[in-house]
C-alpha positions in Angstrom: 0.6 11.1 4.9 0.3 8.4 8.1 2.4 5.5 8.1 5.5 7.0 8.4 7.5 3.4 8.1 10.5 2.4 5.6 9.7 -1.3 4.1 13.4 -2.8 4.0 13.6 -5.3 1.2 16.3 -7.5 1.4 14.4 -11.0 -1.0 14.1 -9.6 -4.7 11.1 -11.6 -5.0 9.4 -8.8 -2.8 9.1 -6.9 -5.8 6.7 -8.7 -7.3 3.7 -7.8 -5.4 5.0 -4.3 -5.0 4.9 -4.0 -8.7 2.0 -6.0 -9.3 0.2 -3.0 -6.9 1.9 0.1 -8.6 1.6 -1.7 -12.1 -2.1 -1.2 -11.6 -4.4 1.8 -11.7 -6.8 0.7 -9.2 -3.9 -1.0 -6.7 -1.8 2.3 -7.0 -5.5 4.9 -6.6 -6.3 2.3 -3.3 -3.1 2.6 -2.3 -2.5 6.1 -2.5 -6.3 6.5 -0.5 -4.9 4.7 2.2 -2.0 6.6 2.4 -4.0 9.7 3.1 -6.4 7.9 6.1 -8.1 5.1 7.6 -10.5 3.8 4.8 -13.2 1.1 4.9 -13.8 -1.1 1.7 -17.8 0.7 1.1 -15.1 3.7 1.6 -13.1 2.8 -1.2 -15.7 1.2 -3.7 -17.2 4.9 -3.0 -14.4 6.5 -4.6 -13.5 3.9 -7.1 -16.8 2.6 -8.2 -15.8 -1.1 -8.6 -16.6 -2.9 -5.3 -14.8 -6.4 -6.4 -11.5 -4.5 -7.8 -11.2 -2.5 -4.5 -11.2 -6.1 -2.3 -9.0 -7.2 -4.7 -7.0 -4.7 -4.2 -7.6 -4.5 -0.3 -6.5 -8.3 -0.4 -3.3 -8.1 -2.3 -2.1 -5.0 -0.4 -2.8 -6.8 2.7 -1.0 -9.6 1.8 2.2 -8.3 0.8 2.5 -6.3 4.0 1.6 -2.9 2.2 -1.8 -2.4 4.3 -2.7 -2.5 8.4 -6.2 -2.9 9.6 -8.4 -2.3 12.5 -11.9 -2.3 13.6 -14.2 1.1 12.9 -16.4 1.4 15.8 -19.8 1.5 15.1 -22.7 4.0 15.5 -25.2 2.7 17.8 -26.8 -0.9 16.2 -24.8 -0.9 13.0 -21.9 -3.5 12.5 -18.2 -3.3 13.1 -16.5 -2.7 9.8 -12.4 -3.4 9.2 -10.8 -0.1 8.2 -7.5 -0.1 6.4 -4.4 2.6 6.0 -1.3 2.2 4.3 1.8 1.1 6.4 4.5 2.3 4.7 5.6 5.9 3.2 9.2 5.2 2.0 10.8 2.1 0.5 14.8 0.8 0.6 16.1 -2.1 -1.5 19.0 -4.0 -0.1 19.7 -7.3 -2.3 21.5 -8.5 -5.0 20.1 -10.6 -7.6 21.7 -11.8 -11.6 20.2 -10.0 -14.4 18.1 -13.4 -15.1 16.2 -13.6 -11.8 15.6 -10.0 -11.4 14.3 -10.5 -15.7 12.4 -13.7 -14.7 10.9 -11.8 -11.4 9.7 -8.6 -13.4 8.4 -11.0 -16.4 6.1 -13.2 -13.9 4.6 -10.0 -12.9 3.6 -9.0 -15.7 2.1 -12.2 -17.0 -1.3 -12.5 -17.1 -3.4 -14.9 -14.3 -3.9 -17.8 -16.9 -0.3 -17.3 -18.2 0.4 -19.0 -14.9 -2.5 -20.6 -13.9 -1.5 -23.9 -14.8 2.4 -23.2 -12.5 0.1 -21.9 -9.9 -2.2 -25.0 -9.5 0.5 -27.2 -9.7 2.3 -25.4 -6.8 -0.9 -25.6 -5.0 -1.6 -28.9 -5.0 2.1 -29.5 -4.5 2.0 -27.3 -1.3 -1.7 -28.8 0.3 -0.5 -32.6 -0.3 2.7 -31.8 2.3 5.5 -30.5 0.0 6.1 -27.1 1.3 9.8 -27.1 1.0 11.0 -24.8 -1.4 14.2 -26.9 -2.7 11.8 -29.9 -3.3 9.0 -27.9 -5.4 12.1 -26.3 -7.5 13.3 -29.9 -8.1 10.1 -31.4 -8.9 8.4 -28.6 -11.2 12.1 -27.7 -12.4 11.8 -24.4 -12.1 14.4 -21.8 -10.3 13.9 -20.9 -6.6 13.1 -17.6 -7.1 10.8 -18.1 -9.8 9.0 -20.2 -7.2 8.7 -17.4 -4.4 7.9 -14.9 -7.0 4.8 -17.2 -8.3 3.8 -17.9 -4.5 4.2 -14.0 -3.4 1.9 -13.4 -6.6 -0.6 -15.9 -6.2 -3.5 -15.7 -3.5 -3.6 -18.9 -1.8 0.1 -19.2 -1.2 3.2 -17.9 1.0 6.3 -17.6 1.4 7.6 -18.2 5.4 11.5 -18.4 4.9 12.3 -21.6 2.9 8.6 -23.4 3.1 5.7 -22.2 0.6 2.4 -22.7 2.9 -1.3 -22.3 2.1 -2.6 -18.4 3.0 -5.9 -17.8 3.9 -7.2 -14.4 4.7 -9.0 -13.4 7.6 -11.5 -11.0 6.2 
């Protein structure tokens, strides 16, 4: 197994992508691939069949820190192509949380994309018209702090960098 690295988690909203990934068949199948080597996404969609599911998989690894990437060099004439491998073989947990945030983190999980759509647009639009702080969208949307991160964390066109939710866009 490469990536030898311990992911410390010390914000219990972290979980949420981590068991969004091993929730999930394909996730956990891409995952454990990329634990084993350097994979492309034709690679991947290869071995799972489902080209869409493996770059959404791809992109939700990425994004919660799970996944590295480089550039596979070509043969002669053909295109680069980013390759992926997992970065982390071992986990440690190191935070403390009240039953209801850790039961409002795993429930938001859990909940299906247009359970929360409607949270998630809201925050969107919050975050693009210059409200980025995360004390302000609690206030405004009335919803806990940590609900908040665990709903940006989650969603594909937001993160979290320290007390500010900003747009993310990904690079591939």
């Amino acid at each position: 197994m490469t990536g030898k690295r311990t992911r410390i988690i010390n914000d219990p909203s972290d979980l949420v992508p981590l068991l969004q990934a091993f929730g999930s068949n394909i996730h956990k199948k891409i995952f454990d691939e990329l634990s084993r080597d350097w994979r492309t996404e034709r690679e991947l969609a290869a071995l799972v069949g489902d080209e869409s599911s493996v770059h959404r998989s791809v992109a939700l690894l990425r994004k919660s820190g799970l996944v590295e990437t480089k550039w596979r060099v070509p043969e002669p004439g053909a295109s680069p192509e980013k390759e992926y491998r997992s970065t982390y073989s071992r986990v440690q947990a190191n935070f403390g949380a009240s039953m209801e945030d850790l039961s409002e983190l795993i429930s938001l999980t859990f909940m299906s994309d247009e359970e929360l759509r409607g949270v998630t647009e809201k925050l969107q639009a919050m975050v693009l018209g210059g409200n980025s702080s995360l004390s302000n969208l609690s206030r405004e949307l009335g919803l806990s702090q940590i609900f908040i991160r665990g709903v940006a964390k989650r969603a594909e066109k937001l993160a979290v960098r320290g007390q500010r939710i900003e747009p993310y866009e990904e690079d591939f």
